[in-house]
N, C-alpha and C positions, 0 to 999 in steps of 0.2 A: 142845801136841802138834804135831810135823812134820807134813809130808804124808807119805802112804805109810803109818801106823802107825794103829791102830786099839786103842782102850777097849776096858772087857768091863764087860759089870752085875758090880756089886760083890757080889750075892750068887747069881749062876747060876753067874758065872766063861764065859759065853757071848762072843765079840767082837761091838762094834756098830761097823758103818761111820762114822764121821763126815758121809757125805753121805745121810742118810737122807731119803727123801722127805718132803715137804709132804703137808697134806692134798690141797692140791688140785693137789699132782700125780698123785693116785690119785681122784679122786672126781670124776665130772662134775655140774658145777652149776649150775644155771638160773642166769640173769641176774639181778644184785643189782640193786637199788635203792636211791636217793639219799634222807634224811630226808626229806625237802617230798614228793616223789613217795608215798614208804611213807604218810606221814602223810593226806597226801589217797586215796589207793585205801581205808588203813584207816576214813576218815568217810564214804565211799560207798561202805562196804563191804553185800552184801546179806545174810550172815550170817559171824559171829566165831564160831569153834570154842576155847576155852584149852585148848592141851594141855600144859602149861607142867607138869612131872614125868611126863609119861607116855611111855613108850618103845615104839621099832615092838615090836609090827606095828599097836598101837591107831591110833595117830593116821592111818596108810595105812587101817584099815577104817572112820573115823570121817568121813575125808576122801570118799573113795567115796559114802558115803551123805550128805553134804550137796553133792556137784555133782550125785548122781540129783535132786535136788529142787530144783535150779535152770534157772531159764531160760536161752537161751544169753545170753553179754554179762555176766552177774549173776556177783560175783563175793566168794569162797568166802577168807578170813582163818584160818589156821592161830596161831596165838600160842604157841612151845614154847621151849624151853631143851636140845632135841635134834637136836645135830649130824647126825646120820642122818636123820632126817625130812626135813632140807631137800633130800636127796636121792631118799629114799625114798617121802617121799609124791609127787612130780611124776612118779617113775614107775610108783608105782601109781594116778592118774588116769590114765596115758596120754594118749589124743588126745581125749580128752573134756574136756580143762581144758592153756590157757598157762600155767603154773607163772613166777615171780618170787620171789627172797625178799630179805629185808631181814636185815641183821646188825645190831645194836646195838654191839657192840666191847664187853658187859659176859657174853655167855654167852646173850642173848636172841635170838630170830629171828621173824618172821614170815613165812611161807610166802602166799603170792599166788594165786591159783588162777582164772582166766576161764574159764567155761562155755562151752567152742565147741560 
């Protein structure tokens, strides 16, 4: 396909640009982390949450209630297979928890969470 010409879904019959954004040209998202880093914060971690099939808004109200029960510094491991969570839960902590998350490269993620 040239430049200048533009696809359409084969069954809407709608045009799609060819330059369509990235995810993360649209989502802001906390700092990844490195396998050795993810893997050591996850062994001293102060509590594991799996929310590994659950979709917002659970995992944002589940997170909430494990940084109220932590001390500051103590830190809060999300485990999901939800693209929006890694976004979604660090801002519904807000300034209550640094948010970090880890990508595996197979559809896994671990969300990071310090109790400030």
């Amino acid at each position: 396909m040239s430049a200048g010409h533009e696809s359409r879904y084969p069954v809407t019959g709608v045009p799609v640009s060819m330059s369509q954004p990235s995810w993360d040209d649209v989502v802001e998202m906390p700092d990844e982390l490195d396998d050795e880093t993810a893997e050591a914060l996850l062994a001293d971690a102060t509590e594991v949450q799996d929310m590994t099939g659950e979709v917002c808004p659970y995992p944002q109200v589940e997170a909430k209630k494990g940084i109220a029960g932590l001390d500051d510094g103590d830190v809060l491991v999300q485990k999901t297979d939800h693209v929006p969570s890694t976004e979604n839960v660090p801002k519904a902590v807000g300034d209550d928890a640094t948010a970090k998350v880890w990508k595996s490269g197979d559809g896994r993620y671990r969300i990071f969470l310090r109790k400030e």
